[in-house]
C-alpha positions in Angstrom: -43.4 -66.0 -114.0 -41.7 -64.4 -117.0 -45.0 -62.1 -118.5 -46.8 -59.6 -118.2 -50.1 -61.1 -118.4 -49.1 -63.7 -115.5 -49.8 -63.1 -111.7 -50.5 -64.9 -108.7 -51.5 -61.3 -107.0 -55.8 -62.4 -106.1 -55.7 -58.6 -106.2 -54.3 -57.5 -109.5 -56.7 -60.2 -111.0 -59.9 -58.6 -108.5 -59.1 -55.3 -109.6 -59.3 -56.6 -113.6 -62.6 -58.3 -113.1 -64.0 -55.5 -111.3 -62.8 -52.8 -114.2 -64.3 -55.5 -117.0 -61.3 -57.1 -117.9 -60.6 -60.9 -118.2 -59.1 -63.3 -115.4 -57.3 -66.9 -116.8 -58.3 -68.2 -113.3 -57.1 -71.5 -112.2 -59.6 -73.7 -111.0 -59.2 -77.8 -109.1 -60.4 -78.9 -112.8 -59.0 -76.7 -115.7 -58.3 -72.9 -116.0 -61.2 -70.8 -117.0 -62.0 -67.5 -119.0 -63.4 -65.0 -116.4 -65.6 -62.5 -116.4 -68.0 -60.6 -114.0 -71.1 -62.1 -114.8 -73.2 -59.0 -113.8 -70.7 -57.0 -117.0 -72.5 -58.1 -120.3 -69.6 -56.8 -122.5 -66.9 -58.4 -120.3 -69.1 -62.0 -120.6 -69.2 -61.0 -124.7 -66.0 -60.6 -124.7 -65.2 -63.7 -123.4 -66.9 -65.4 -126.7 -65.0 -63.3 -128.7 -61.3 -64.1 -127.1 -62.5 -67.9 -127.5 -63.8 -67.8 -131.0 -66.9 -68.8 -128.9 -70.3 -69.2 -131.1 -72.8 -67.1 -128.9 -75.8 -68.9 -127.6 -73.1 -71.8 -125.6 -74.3 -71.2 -122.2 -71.2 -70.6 -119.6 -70.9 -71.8 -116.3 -71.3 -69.5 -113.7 -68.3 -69.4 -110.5 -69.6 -69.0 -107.4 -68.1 -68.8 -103.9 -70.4 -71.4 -101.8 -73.8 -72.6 -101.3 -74.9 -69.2 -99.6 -74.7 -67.5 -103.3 -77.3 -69.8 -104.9 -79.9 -67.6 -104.3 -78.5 -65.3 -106.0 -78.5 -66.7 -109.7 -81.3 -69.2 -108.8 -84.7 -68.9 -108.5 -85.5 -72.7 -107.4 -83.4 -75.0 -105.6 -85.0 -78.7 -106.3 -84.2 -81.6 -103.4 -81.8 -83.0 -105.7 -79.5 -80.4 -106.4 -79.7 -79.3 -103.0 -78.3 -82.7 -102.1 -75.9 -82.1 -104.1 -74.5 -78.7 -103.3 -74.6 -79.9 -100.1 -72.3 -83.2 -100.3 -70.0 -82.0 -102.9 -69.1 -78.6 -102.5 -66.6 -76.8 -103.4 -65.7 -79.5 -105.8 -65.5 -80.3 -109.8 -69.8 -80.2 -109.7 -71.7 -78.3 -111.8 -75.6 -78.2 -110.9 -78.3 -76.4 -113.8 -81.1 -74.6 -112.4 -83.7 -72.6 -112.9 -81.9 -68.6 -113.5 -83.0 -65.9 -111.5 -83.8 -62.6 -112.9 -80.0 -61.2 -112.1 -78.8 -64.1 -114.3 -77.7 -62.2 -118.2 -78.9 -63.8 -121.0 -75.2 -63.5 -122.6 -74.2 -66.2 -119.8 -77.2 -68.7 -120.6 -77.5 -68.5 -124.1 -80.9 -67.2 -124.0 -81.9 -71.0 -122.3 -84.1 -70.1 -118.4 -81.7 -72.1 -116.4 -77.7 -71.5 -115.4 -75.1 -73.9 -114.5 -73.4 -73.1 -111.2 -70.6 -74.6 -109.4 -67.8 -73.5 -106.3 -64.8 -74.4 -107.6 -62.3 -75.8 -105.1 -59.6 -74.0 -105.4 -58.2 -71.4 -103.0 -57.5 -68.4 -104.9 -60.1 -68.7 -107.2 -62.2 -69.0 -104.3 -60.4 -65.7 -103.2 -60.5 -63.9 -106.8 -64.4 -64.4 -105.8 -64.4 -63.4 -102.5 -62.7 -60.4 -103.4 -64.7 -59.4 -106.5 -67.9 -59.9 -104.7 -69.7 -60.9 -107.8 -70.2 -64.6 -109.8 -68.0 -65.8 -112.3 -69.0 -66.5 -116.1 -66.5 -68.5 -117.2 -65.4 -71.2 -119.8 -61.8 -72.8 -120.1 -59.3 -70.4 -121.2 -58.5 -72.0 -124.5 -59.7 -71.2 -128.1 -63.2 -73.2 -128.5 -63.2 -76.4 -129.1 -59.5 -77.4 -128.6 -57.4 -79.1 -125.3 -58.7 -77.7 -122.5 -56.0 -75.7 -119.9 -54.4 -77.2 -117.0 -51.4 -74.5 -116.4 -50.7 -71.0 -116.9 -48.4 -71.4 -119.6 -51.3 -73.4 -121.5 -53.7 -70.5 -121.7 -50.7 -67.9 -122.2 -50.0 -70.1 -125.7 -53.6 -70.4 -126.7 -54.8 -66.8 -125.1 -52.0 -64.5 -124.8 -51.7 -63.3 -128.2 -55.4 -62.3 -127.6 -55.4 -60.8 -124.4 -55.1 -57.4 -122.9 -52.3 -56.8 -120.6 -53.3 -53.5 -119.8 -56.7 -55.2 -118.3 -56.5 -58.8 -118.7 -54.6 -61.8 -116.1 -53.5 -64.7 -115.7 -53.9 -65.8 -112.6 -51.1 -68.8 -111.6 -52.4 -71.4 -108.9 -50.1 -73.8 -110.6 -51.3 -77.3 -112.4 -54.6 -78.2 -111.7 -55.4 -80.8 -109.9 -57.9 -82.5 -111.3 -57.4 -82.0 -115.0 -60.7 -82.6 -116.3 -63.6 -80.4 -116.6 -66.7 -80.5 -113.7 -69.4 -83.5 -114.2 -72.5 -81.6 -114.9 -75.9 -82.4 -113.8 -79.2 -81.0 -114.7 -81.4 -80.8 -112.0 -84.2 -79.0 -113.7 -85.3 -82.2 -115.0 -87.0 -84.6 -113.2 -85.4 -87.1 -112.9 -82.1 -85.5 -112.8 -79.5 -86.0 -116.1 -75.7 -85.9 -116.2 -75.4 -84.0 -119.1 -71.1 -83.8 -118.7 -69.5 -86.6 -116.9 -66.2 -85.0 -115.2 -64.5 -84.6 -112.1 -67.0 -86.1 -109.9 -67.8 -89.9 -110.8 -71.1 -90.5 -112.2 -71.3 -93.6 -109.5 -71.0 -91.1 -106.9 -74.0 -89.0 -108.4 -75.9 -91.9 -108.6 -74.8 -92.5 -105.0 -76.0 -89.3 -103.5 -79.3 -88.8 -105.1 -80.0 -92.8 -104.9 -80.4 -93.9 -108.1 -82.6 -91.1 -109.1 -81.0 -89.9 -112.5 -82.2 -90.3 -115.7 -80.9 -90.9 -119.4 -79.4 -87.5 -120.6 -82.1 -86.2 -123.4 -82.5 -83.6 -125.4 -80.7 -80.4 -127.0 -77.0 -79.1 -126.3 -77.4 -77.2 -123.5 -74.0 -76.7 -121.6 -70.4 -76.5 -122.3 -68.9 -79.4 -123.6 -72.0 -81.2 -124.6 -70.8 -81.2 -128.9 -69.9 -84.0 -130.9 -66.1 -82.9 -131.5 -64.7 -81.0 -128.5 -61.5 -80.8 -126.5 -59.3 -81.5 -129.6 -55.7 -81.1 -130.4 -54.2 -80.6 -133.7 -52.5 -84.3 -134.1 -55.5 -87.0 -135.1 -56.7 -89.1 -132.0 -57.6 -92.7 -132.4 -59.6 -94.9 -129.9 -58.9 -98.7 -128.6 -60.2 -100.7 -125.8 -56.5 -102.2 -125.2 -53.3 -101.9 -125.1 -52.8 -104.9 -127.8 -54.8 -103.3 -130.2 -53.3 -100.5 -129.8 -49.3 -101.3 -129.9 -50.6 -103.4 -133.3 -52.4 -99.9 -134.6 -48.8 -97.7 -133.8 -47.1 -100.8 -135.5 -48.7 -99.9 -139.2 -49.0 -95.9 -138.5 -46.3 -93.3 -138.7 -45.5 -90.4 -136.1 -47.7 -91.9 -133.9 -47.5 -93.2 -130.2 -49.5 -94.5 -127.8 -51.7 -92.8 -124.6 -52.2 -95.7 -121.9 -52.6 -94.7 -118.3 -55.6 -96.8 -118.1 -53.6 -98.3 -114.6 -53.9 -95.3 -112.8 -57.6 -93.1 -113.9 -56.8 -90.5 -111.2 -53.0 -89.6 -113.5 -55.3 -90.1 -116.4 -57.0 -87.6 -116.1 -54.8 -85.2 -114.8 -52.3 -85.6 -117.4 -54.6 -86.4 -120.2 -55.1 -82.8 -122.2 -51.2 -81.9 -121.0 -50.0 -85.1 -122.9 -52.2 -84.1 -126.0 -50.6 -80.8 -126.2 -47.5 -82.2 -125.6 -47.4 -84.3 -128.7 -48.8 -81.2 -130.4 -45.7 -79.6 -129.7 -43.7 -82.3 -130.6 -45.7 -83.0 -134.4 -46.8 -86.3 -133.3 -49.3 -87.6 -136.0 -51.7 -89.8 -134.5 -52.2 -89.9 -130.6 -53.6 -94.2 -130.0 -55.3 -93.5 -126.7 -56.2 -96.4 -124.8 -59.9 -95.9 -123.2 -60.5 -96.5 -119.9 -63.2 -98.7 -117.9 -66.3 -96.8 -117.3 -66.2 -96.5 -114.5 -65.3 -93.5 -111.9 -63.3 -91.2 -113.9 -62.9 -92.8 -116.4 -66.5 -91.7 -117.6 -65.3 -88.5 -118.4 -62.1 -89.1 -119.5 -64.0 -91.5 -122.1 -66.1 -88.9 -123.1 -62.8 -86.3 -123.1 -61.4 -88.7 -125.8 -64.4 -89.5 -127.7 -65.0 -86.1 -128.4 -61.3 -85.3 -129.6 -61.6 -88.0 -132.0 -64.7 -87.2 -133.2 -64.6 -85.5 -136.6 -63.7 -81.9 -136.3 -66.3 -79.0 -135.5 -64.4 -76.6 -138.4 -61.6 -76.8 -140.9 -60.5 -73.7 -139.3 -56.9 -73.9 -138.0 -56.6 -73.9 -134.2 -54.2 -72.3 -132.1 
């Protein structure tokens, strides 16, 4: 694995969470920033090692259905439905927090978004801590999202402590795009994130019962500008428009998988970075239908077009 900070040891990475360190852990969607959600100064730190604003509620890593109780002090029929059908999967479900739940992990707000990852050793990394996750995506804020080891040792490892901090390696993940979230506080139920599972299938499984998302930023990802690379992204509906776009525009080139949404999405932020590295200009990204994933890989793109958050250089 070639550094210090990288492992695939679940035990080395258990041990760190349990003395307040950090775990990169690798999830089915992207890799994210963990903490032990019961350690206030480990979920602060988090923020910091992110340039995270505070008051951007975190998603809290659980290890199944059982846990809910836990962190939640209601269960409504939908998200219920939910949790039952779909996981451990790419689902994130907000509910009303329980009295254990910190306010570092909610941003203050009375509800916490929880989801099982399905993905075996971060499954194992909470097994073995015995605790809930907090955690982001290991990546500076605002920027590509994470979908290797070697992505969150460039954007992380300079600020990481390898005397308490891992990266835990499960490989690429599989997904590549971050967990559709749905509020189930409200009534009816909103998709405040599309992601990993399709909005159609949400529909699906609660029958039609979801409404129009309203209302204040109130989970990750939710920001006009997110999930941004360095290199300028700009947005057409074909690939015509946009081999006539790359014809008239230097260092750029052209995104298309729109044939194949499931490699769309798990290659998208990996090919962003890639013509990062590479000083490509302008990425042309071809937008998919909406439909299935490419909701969220609609919204992925949207956002990194969208006029930056800060003038602040990323890295």
């Amino acid at each position: 694995m070639g550094h210090e900070l990288i492992t695939d040891d679940v035990g080395r990475a258990a041990t760190a969470i349990r003395n307040g360190g950090l775990v990169a852990m690798p999830t089915e969607t992207v890799y994210g920033l963990a903490a032990d959600a019961t350690d206030a100064s480990a979920v602060a730190r988090i923020f910091e090692v992110k340039g995270r604003p505070a008051g951007h509620p975190l998603i809290l890593h659980v290890g199944s259905a059982a846990d809910v109780g836990r962190w939640a002090r209601a269960v409504p029929a939908a998200a219920a439905v939910l949790i039952d059908t779909a996981w451990p999967g790419p689902l994130t479900v907000v509910l009303p927090r329980s009295t254990a739940v910190l306010d570092v992990v909610t941003g203050g707000l009375d509800t916490v978004g929880l989801r099982a990852p399905a993905h075996r050793l971060a499954l194992e990394l909470i097994e073995a801590t015995g605790t809930g996750l907090a955690a982001p995506s290991a990546n500076r804020f605002g920027s590509v999202s994470p979908t290797s080891a070697d992505h969150v040792l460039h954007d992380l490892g300079h600020l990481l402590d390898p005397t308490r901090d891992v990266i835990l390696d499960g490989g690429p993940c599989d997904v590549g795009v971050e967990s559709t979230i749905v509020d189930c506080v409200a009534d009816p139920p909103q998709i405040l994130r599309a992601g990993g599972v399709p909005t159609e299938d949400v529909e699906r499984l609660l029958a039609g019962r979801l409404a129009p998302t309203t209302g204040p930023a109130r989970a990750s990802g939710m920001l006009a500008s997110h999930y941004a690379p360095r290199c300028a992204v700009r947005l057409v509906d074909d690939a015509d428009d946009a081999r006539a776009l790359a014809a008239g525009s230097l260092r750029s080139e052209i995104l298309d998988l729109t044939d194949d949404l499931v490699t769309y999405a798990h290659e998208l932020y990996g090919r962003l970075r890639d013509a990062d590295a590479r000083g490509v200009g302008t990425v042309i990204a071809v937008l998919p239908p909406a439909e299935g994933l490419g909701h969220a890989i609609r919204d992925r793109l949207t956002k990194a077009a969208a006029p930056r958050i800060s003038a602040s250089p990323r890295r």
